[in-house]
N, C-alpha and C positions, 0 to 999 in steps of 0.2 A: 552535530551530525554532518556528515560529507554531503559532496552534493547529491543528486536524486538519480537514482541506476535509471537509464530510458532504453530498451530494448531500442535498437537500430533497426528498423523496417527496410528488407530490401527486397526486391521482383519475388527474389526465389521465397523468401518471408510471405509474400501476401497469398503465393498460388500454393501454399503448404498449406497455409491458414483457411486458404476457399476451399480445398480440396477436405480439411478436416469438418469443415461446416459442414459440408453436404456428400458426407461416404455412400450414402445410399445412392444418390446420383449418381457419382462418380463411377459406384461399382456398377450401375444398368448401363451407362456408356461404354467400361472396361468390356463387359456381357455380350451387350447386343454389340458391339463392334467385332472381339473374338469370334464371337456365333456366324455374322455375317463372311469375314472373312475363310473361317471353315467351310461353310453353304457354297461361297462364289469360288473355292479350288474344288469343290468335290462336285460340282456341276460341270463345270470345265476341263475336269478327267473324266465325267461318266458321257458327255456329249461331246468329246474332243478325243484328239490323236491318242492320250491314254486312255482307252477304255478301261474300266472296273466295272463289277458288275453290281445291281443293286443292291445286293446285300450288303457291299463293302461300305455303298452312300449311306447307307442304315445306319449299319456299325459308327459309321465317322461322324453322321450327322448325331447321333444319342451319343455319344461321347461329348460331342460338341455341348449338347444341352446343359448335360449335368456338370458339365466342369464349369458353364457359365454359373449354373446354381450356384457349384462353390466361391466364384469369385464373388457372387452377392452375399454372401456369410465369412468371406476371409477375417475382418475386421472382429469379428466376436469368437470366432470357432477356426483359429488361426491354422493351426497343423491338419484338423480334420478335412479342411479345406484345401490344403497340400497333399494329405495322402489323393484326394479324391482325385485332383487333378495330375499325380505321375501316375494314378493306376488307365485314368480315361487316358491318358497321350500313349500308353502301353500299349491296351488294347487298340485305340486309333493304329497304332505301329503295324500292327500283327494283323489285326482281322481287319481296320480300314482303309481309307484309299491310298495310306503309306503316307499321309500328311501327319504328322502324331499332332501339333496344334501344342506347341512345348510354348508357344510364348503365356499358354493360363498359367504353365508352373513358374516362372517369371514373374507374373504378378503377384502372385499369392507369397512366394521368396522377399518381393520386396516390400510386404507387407508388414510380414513376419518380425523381417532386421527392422523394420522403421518403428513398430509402437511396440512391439513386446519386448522381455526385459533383456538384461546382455546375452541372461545363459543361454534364455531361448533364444533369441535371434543369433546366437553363434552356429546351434542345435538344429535352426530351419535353414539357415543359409546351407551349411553341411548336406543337410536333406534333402534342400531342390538340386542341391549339387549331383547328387549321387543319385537324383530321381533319373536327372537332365542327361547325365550317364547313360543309365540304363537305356531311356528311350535315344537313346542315338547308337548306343549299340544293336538294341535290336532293329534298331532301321539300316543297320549296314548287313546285321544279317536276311532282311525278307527283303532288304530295297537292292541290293548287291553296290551299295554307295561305298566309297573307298573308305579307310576307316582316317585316315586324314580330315577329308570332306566334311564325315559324317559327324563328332567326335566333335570338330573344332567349329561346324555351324550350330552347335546346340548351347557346348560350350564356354564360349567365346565371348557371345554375347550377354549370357548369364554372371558370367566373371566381372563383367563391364557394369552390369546392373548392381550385382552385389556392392560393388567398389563404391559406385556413384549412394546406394540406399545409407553407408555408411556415413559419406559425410553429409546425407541430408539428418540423418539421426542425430550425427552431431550437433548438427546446426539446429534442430529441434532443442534440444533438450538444452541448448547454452538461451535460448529462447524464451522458453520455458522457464529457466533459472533466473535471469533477469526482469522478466516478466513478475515472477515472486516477490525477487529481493524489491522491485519497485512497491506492488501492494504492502508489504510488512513495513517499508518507510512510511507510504501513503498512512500504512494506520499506524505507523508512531505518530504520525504527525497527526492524526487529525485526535488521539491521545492527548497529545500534546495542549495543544488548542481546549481540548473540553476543559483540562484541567485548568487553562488559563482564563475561561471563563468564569469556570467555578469562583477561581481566585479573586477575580476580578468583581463579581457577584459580591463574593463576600464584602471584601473593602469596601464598595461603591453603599452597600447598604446600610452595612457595621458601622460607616464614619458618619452614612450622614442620618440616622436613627440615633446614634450616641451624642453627636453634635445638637442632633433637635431638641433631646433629652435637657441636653445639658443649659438652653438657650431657654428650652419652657420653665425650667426651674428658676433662673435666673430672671423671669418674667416676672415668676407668681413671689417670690421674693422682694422682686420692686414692688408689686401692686402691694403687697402687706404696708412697703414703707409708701405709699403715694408716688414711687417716681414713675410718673407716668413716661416721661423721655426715655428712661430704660426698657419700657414694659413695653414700648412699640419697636424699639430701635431692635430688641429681642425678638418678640414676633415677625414683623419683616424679615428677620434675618433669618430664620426657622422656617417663614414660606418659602425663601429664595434658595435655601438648602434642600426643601423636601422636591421645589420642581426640579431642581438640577439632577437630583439623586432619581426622580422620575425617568427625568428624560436619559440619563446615563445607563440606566436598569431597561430600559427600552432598547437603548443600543447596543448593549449586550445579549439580551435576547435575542434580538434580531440576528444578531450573528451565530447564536445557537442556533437558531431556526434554520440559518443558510439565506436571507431574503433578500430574492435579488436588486429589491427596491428598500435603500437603506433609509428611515425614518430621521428627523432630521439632527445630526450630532453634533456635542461643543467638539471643540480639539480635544484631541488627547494628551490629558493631564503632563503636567512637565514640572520642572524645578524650579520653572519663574511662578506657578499657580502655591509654593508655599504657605504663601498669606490664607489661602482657606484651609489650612491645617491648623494652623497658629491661632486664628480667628476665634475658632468655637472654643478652644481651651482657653484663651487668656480672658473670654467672657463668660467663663466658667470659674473665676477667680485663679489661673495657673498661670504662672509666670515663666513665658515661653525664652529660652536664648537660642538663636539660630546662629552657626556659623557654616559658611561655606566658602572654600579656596576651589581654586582651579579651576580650568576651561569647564564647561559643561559636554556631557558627550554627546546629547541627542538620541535621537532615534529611541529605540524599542529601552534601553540599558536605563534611557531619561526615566523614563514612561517607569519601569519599574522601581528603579530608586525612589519612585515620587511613591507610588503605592508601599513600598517596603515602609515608608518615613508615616505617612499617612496609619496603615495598620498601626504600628506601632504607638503613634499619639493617640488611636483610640481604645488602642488596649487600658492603655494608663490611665485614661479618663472613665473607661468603661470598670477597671476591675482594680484600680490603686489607691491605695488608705493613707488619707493624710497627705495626700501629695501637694505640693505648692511649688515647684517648680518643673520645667522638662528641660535637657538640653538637647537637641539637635545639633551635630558637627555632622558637616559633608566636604569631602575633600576629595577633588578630582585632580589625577595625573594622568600620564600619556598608557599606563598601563588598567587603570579603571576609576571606579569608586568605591568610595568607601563610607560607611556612616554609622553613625551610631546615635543611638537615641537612649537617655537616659533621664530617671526621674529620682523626686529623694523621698520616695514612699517609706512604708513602714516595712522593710525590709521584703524577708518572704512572701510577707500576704498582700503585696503590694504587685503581683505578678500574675498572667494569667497563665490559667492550667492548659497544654499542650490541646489545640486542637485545629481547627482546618486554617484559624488563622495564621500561628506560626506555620505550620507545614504551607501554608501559599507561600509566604515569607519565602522559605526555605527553597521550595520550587522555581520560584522567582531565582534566587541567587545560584541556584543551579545549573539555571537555564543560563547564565553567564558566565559557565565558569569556576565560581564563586561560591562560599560557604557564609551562611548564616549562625549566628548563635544566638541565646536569647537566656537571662537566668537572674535570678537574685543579686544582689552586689552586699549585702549587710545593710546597704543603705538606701536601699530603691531596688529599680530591676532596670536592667541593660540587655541594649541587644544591637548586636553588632555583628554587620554586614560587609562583605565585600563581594563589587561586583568583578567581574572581568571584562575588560572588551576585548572584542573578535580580534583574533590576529587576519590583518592582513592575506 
């Protein structure tokens, strides 16, 4: 996987962001700000050098009102909230103090283009456009304003809004998109991760439950013949496997769990820890051959080669007939590993049947890269893995 999409956070990103948090705010400030500034010019024409008469302050002030109404519903009831506020900036024109109050149709315009979908917002822009029109036409006709003046102060400005709501829309929804693509990584990844738990559950249990198996029988075997030296050196070896496999089963939990305080953990297994794979089988009567060339590669590639090698010795001890030998070959070059683990069981029935443990296997060798196989040979069962490592 590439690396992780992180939306870039910038000024204009957080006041988009504050502003979607809180629309209900946002639109009683747009409201009572509008309203206010409608109240402080039609005061000012009805008790200053332009006189209008009351009725007009009426007309202008209930236009004022309801168009604030619509900008408190722009955001859900988008157009209806458009019509309301070119028909009030109309009437404002006509019957009130000749202020029409075109910046509500402005708002509700740039509302439209910013969250609704293209057609509509191509469909609302158009519309405040042609609202914004009208009310500047008829204000050249009942205000006797030049139609230059009148035309290009309505406008002008509308043009300049539209432009600018565009490339905030932009900039939303590229937002938005990486915003996604990051959560769908976040949950491959954290996909990722359960399954690697799973996996690791498994092996961690499976090796050391088969191992103990294998270690108590080879107890009660001695104790038939009197060796008591075997029947302790067995036991010990069978307590120091079940706490390990405790405390290992611990530490993966814990990380299920997410816990911020991690209980206390060996290292994670490697390819020098081979001797405890080898250990339970050849005290199990199985006659182990290790071979392994090459650097070691470390990290996470180590960790799973040891687990792939690990599964695998316990399949064979757990589901192989007749078995008396295993080979293990590991061979590291600058491009990965490789290994393969083989036994000389009784052929077929010498193999386990497909289930979460080859598929960890598998997932493992995936995870690198890398293809797993696992099957019969005529003569045992084989399964051979290759990992890959990271390129650079």
């Amino acid at each position: 996987m590439g690396p992780t999409t992180r939306a870039q956070s910038t000024l204009l990103d957080k006041v988009l962001a504050l502003l979607h948090r809180h629309p209900l705010r946002v639109n009683a400030l747009w409201a009572v700000g509008s309203l206010m500034l409608s109240a402080a010019v039609c005061f000012q024409k009805l008790f200053g050098m332009q006189s209008i008469t009351l009725l007009q302050a009426a007309f202008t002030l209930m236009c004022a009102i309801i168009s604030c109404a619509a900008i408190m519903i722009r955001h859900r009831r988008g157009f209806p909230a458009l019509a309301t506020t070119i028909i009030c900036a109309a009437v404002s024109a006509v019957l009130g103090d000749g202020r029409a109050g075109v910046e509500t149709i402005w708002i509700v315009t740039w509302t439209i283009i910013i969250r609704d979908t293209p057609r509509r917002a191509a469909f609302g822009a158009l519309t405040g456009f042609a609202g914004s029109f009208l009310v500047g036409t008829l204000l050249v006709q009942h205000q006797k304003v030049g139609w230059f003046q009148g035309i290009l102060l309505w406008l002008g400005p509308l043009l300049i809004i539209d432009m600018v709501a565009v490339l905030v829309r932009a900039r939303s929804t590229t937002i938005v998109e990486r915003q996604r693509l990051a959560e769908q990584q976040a949950e491959v990844r954290a996909v990722a991760e359960r399954l690697r738990i799973a996996a690791d559950m498994h092996d961690i249990i499976g090796h050391g439950l088969t191992s103990i198996i294998n270690l108590t029988d080879v107890a009660m075997l001695a104790l038939e013949h009197d060796d008591i030296v075997t029947v302790t050196e067995s036991v010990e070896r069978a307590n120091e496997l079940a706490r390990n496999t405790l405390m290992d089963s611990r530490a993966v939990i814990s990380r299920l769990r997410g816990d911020c305080v991690q209980p206390t953990l060996r290292p994670q297994p490697g390819l020098g820890q081979l001797a405890e794979i080898v250990e339970p089988a050849e005290r199990a009567g199985v006659t182990v051959r290790l071979e392994e060339t090459g650097q070691r590669p470390g990290g996470l590639l180590e960790v799973d080669a040891y687990r792939i090698i690990q599964e695998s010795v316990t399949n064979v001890l757990r589901h192989g007939v007749d078995v008396s030998r295993i080979t293990i070959v590991v061979r590291h070059d600058p491009m990965g590993t490789r290994i393969v683990v083989s036994d000389d069981g009784a052929g077929t029935d010498a193999g386990p049947r497909q289930g979460s443990g080859l598929s960890g296997m598998t997932e493992r060798a995936r995870a690198h890269g890398g293809t797993l196989t696992a099957g019969p040979t005529g003569h045992g069962w084989r399964v051979d893995a290759d990992l890959r490592k990271a390129e650079s």
